[in-house]
Legacy VTK file of the C-alpha trace (Angstrom):
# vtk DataFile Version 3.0
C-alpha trace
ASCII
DATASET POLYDATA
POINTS 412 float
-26.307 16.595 -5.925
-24.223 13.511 -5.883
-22.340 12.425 -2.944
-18.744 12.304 -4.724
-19.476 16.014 -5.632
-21.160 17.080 -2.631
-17.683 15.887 -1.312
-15.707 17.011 -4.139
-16.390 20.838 -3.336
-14.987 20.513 0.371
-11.716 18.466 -0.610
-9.162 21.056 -1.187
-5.612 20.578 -2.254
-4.787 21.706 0.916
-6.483 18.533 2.515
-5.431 15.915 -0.201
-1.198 17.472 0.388
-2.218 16.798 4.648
-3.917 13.444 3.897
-0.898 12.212 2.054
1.753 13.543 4.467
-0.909 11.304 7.174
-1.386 8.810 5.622
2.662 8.335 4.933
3.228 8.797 8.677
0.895 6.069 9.471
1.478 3.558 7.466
5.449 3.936 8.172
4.510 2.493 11.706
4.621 -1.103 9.321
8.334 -0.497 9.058
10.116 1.789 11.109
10.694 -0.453 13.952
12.284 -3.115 11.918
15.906 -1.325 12.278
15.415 -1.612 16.218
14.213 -5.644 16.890
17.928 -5.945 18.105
17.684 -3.272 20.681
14.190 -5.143 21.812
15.099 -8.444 21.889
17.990 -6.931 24.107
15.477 -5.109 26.412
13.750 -8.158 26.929
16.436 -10.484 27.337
15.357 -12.678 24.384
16.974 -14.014 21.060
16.187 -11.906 18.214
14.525 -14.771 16.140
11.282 -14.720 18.360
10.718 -10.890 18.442
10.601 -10.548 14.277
6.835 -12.016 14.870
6.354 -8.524 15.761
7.211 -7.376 11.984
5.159 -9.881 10.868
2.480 -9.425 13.291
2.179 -5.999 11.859
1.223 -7.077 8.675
-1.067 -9.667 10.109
-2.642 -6.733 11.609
-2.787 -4.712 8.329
-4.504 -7.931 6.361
-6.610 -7.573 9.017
-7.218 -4.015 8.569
-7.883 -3.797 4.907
-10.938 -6.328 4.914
-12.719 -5.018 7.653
-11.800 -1.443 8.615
-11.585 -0.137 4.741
-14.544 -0.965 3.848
-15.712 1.728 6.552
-15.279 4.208 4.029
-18.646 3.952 2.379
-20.269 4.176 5.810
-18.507 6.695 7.924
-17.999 10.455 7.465
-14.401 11.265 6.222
-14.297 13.208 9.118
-15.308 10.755 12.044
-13.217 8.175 10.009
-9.440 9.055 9.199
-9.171 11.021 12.242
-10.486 8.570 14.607
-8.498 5.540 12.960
-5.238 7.927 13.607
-6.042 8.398 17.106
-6.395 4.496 17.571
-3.056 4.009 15.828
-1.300 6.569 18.389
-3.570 4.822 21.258
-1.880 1.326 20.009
1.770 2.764 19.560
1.391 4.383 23.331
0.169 0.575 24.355
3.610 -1.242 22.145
5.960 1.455 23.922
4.662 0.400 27.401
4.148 -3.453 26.303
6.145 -5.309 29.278
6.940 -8.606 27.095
7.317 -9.911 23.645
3.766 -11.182 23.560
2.150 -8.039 24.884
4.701 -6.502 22.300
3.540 -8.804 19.018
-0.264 -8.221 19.942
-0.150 -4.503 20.026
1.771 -4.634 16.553
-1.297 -6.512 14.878
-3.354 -3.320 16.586
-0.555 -1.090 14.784
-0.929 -3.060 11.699
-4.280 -3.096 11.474
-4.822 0.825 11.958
-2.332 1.886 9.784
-5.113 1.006 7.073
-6.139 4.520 7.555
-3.589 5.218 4.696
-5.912 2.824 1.950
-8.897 4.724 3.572
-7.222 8.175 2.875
-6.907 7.011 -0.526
-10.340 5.879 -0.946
-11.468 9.302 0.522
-9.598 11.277 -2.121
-10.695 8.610 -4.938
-14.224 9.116 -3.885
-14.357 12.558 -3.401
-12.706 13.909 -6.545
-13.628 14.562 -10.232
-13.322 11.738 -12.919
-10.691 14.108 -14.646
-8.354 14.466 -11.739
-9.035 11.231 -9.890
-6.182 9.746 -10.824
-3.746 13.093 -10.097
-4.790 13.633 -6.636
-4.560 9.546 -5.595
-1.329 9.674 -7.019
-0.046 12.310 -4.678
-1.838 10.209 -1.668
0.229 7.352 -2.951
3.022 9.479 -3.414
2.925 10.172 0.513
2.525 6.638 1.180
5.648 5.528 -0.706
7.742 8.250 0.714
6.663 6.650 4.335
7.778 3.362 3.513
10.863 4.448 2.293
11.542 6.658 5.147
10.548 4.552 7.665
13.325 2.312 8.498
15.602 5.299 8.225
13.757 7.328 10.770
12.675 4.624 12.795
16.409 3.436 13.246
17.636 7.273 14.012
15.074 7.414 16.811
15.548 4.125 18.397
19.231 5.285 18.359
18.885 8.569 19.904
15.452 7.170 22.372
15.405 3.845 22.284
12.739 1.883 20.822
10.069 2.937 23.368
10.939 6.633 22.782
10.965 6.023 19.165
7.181 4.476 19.691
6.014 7.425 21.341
7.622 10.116 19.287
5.838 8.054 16.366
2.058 7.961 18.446
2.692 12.295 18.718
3.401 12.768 15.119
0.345 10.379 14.413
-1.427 12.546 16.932
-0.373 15.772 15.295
-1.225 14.798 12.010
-4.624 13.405 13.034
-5.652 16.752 14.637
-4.710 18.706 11.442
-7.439 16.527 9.398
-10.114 17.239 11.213
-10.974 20.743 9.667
-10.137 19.465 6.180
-12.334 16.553 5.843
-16.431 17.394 4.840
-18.431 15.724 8.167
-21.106 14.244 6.030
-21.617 10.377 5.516
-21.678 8.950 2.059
-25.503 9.212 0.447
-26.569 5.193 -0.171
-23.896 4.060 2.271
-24.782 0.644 3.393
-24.977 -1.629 6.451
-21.497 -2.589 7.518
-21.547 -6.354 8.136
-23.794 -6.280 4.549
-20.678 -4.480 3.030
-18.384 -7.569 4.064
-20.445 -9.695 2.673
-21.175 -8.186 -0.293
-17.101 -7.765 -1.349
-17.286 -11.851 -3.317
-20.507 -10.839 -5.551
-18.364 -7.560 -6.110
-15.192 -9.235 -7.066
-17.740 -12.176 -9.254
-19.714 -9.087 -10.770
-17.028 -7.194 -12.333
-14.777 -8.481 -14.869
-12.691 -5.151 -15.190
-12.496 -5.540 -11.066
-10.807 -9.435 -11.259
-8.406 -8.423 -14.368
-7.174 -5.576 -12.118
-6.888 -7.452 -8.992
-5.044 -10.441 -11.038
-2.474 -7.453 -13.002
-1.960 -5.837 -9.233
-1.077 -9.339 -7.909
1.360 -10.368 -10.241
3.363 -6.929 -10.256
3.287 -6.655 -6.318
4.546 -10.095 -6.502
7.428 -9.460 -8.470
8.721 -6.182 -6.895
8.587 -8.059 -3.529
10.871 -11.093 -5.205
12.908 -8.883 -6.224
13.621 -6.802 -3.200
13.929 -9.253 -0.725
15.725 -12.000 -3.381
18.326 -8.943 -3.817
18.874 -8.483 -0.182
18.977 -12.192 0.055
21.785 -12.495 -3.306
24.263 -8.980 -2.055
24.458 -10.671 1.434
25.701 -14.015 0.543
29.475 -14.693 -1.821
30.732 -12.969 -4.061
29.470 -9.636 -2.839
29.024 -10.081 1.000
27.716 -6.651 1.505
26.567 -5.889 4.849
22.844 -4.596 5.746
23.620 -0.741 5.368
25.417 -0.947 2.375
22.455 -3.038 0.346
19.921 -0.424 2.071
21.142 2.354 0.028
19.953 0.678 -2.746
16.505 1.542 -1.670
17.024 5.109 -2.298
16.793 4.090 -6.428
13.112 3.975 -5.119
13.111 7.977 -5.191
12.118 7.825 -8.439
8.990 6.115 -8.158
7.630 9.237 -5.490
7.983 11.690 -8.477
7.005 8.848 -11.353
3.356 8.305 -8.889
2.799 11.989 -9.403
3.327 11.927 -13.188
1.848 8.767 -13.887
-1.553 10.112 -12.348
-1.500 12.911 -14.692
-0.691 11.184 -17.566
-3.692 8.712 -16.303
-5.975 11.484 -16.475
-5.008 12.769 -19.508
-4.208 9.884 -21.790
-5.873 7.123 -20.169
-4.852 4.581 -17.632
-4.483 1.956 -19.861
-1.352 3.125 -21.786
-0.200 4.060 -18.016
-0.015 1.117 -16.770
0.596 -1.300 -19.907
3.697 1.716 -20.228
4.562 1.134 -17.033
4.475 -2.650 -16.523
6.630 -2.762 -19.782
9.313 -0.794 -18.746
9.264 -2.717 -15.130
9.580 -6.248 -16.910
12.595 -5.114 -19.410
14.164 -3.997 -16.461
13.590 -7.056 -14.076
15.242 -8.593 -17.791
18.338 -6.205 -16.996
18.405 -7.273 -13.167
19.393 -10.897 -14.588
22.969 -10.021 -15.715
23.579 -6.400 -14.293
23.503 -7.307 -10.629
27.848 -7.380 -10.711
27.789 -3.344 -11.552
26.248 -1.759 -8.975
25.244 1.626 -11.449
23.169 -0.568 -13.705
22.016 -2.190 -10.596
21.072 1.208 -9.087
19.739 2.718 -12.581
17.547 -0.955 -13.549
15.940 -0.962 -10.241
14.892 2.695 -9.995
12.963 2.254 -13.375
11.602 -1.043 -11.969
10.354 0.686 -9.098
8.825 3.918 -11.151
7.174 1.155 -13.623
5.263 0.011 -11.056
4.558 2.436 -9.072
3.159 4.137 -11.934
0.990 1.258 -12.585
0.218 0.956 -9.101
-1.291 4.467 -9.184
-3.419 4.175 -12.697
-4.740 0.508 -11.929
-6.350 1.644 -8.216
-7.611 5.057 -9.604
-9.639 2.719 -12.076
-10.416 0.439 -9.264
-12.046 3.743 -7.557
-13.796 4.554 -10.987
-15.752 1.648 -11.754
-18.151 2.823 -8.948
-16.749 5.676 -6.922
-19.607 5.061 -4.577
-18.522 1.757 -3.009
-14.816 3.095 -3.242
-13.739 1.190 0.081
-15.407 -2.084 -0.426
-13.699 -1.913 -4.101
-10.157 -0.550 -2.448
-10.456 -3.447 0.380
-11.039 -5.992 -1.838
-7.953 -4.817 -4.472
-5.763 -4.349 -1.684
-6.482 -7.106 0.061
-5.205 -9.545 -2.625
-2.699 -7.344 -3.720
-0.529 -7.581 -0.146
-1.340 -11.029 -0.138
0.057 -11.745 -3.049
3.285 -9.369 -1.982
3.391 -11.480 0.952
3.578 -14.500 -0.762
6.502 -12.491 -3.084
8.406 -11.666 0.417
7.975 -15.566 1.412
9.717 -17.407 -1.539
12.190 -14.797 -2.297
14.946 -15.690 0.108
14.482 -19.897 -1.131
14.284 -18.825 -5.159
17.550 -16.972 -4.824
19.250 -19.221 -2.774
18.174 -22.514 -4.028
17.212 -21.164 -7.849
19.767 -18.594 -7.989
19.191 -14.848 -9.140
18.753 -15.648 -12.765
16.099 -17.614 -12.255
14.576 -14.749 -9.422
15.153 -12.251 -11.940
13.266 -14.063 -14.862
10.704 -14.841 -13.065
9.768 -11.522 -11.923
9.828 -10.669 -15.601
7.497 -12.940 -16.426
4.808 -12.185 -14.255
5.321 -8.477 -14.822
5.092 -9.170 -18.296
1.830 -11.121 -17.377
0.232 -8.506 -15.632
0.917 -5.643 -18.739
-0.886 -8.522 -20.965
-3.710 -8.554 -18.488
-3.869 -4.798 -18.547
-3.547 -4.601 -22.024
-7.125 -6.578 -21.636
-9.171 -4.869 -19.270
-11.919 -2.463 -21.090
-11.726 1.386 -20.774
-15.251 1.587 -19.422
-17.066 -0.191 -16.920
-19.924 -2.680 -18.568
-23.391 -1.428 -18.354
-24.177 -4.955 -16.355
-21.376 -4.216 -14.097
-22.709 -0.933 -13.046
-25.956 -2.243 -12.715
-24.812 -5.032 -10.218
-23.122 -2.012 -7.928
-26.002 0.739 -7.454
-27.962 0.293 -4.928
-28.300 -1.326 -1.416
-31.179 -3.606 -2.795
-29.024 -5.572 -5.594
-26.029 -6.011 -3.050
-28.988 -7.646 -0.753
-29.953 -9.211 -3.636
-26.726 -10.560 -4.664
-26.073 -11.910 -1.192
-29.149 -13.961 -1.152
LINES 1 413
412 0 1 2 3 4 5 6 7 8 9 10 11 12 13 14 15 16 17 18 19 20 21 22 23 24 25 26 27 28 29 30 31 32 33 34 35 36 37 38 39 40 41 42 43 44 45 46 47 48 49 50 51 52 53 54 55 56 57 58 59 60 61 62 63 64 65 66 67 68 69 70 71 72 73 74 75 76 77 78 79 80 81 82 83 84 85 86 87 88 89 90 91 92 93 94 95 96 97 98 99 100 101 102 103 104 105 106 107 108 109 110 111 112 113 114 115 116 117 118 119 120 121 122 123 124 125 126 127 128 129 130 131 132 133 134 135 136 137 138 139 140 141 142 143 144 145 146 147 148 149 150 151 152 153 154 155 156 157 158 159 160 161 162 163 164 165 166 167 168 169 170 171 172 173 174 175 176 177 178 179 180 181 182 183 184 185 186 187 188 189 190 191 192 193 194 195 196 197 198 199 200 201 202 203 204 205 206 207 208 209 210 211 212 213 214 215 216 217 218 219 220 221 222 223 224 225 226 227 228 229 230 231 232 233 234 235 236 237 238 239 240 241 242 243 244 245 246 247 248 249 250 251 252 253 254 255 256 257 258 259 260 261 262 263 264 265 266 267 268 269 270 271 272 273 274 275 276 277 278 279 280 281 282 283 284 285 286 287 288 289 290 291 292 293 294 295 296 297 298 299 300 301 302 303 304 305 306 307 308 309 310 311 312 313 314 315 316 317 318 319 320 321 322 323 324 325 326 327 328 329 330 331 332 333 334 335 336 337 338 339 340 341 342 343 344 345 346 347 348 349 350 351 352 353 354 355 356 357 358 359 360 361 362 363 364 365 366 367 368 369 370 371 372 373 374 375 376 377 378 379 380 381 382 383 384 385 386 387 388 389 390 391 392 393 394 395 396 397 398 399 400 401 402 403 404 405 406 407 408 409 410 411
């Protein structure tokens, strides 16, 4: 018996429902204490401008994270894995709540960052584990849990810091980690991956991966492009309702977040329409709708409804794209699921980070038209790109991923 099936029988719906819940709680940590940088800069007696390193150390941290702790995956029993990568996350949240300065503050948050990766791992666990027909389905409600952290995060994170302050906030965060990593534990099989491979060898081998498969770069290049674009346009919109005519103040352009409901019960549906129809017309589907929408963004952004309505079917375009294109990722060699979801991931927030960096100087400098086109464009792009990759994985392809011996191989 295979490993994915040997695995398959003792991942329940039970356990893929508690991973997602998890796996949103953890990666949530990213955000949630973005609402209270005020209150710490206060604590500390510093300017605000130095303490937002520690937002950005957390995604440091969480680059970090997804090139060398994901990859742990094909090595390490579910069970040693997710539960021990929580309990580091609540260790590092315990250290931030007692840090005693900015710097001792920023370095925990790369910790933070960089353990929060257990959420990627969680959905390389379900992609590995489950059956080619529902693959897709069941890493769709993982990603489903993940996007309902994000959005949650800064909402519950700012309620707590409130109510606790931003230490108590910390530490009610490390206990619901805690919690969450203790109800795992019986859920997740305890046996390691058959074939698993060294782990500095599985570093190593991610290039050859990425230069082996074709369908691999062409979904790494479509993930890029549409990450990139629904990072322009977030932050460029925050950037554009803050300035004249609109001058709307932080809370009010937060609620337009909350058009990104849609996308939690699009990742769902997209998944099952993956697995039934294909992912191909998912995401292609998907990407098309997001780009005619970006399209809308460029003249709708006066009328806050059409604002509202063209961003929520941005966001469920690609989210649903998001969900199809990684459950393919998974499927070229189930396998080596976390060297494959590293490497995607890897470039995908990379290329979201570069999205979040030029935002703010596109709309201001560009204007939102311009923001707003060019986010079409790329989304556009990345449907043509999609449109491209084959349904199956090439013979040579899976060839170049079997076995311990050809990644040694490749290496040399």
């Amino acid at each position: 018996m295979k490993a994915g099936a040997e695995q398959n029988a003792r991942l329940s719906g039970r356990a893929v429902v508690v991973l997602s819940i998890a796996a949103g709680g953890a990666i949530a940590n990213n955000y949630a204490i973005q609402p209270a940088l005020s209150f710490i800069a206060a604590d500390f007696g510093v300017p605000v401008a130095p303490i937002t390193a520690v937002a950005s150390g957390a995604m440091t941290g969480y680059l970090l994270g997804l090139v060398l702790l994901v990859p742990l995956v094909d090595k390490l029993s579910p069970r040693a894995l997710i539960p021990g990568q929580m309990f580091a996350l609540a260790f590092a949240l315990v250290l931030a709540a007692w840090a005693p300065g900015p710097d001792a503050l920023i370095a925990c948050f790369v910790l933070v960052g960089a353990t929060t990766t257990v959420a990627a791992q969680s959905s390389a666990v379900v992609g590995k584990c489950a059956d080619p027909q529902s693959r897709a389905q069941l890493m769709g409600t993982v990603s489903a849990g993940i996007s309902a952290g994000i959005l949650l995060s800064r909402f519950v994170g700012g309620v707590l810091a409130q109510w606790y302050g931003w230490r108590g906030a910390l530490l009610a965060f490390a206990a619901f980690v805690t919690v969450s990593a203790v109800c795992v534990i019986p859920l997740l099989t305890a046996e390691r991956p058959l074939g698993h491979t060294e782990y500095f060898l599985t570093l190593r081998s991610m290039p050859p991966l990425i230069r082996a498969s074709r369908q691999l770069r062409l979904r790494i290049y479509a993930g890029m492009l549409w990450f990139f674009a629904f990072n322009l346009i977030w932050v460029g919109l925050a950037v554009r309702l803050a300035a004249p005519p609109y001058n709307l103040d932080a809370a009010t352009t937060g609620l337009y977040s909350l058009a990104g409901l849609l996308g939690l019960v699009v990742t769902r549906v997209a998944g099952r329409l993956a697995d039934r129809f294909g992912s191909r017309a998912v995401i292609v589907c998907g990407l098309a709708l997001a780009a005619f929408s970006a399209c809308a963004l460029t003249f709708a952004l006066g009328h806050p409804v059409a604002t509202a309505a063209a961003l929520a079917v941005f966001d469920a375009g690609c989210f649903a794209a998001q969900v199809a294109n990684q459950a393919c990722v998974v499927a070229i060699h189930p396998a080596r699921a976390g060297a494959l979801n590293s490497a995607y991931l890897t470039f995908y927030y990379v290329a979201g980070a570069i999205g979040t960096a030029i935002a703010g100087m596109v709309a201001i400098n560009a204007g939102w038209e311009v923001l707003a086109l060019l986010a079409t464009i790329t989304t556009a792009t990345a449907a043509i790109i999609s449109a491209l990759v084959m349904t199956s994985v090439p013979v040579g392809n899976r060839r170049d991923f079997q076995t311990h011996n050809t990644d040694t191989e490749q290496i040399q």
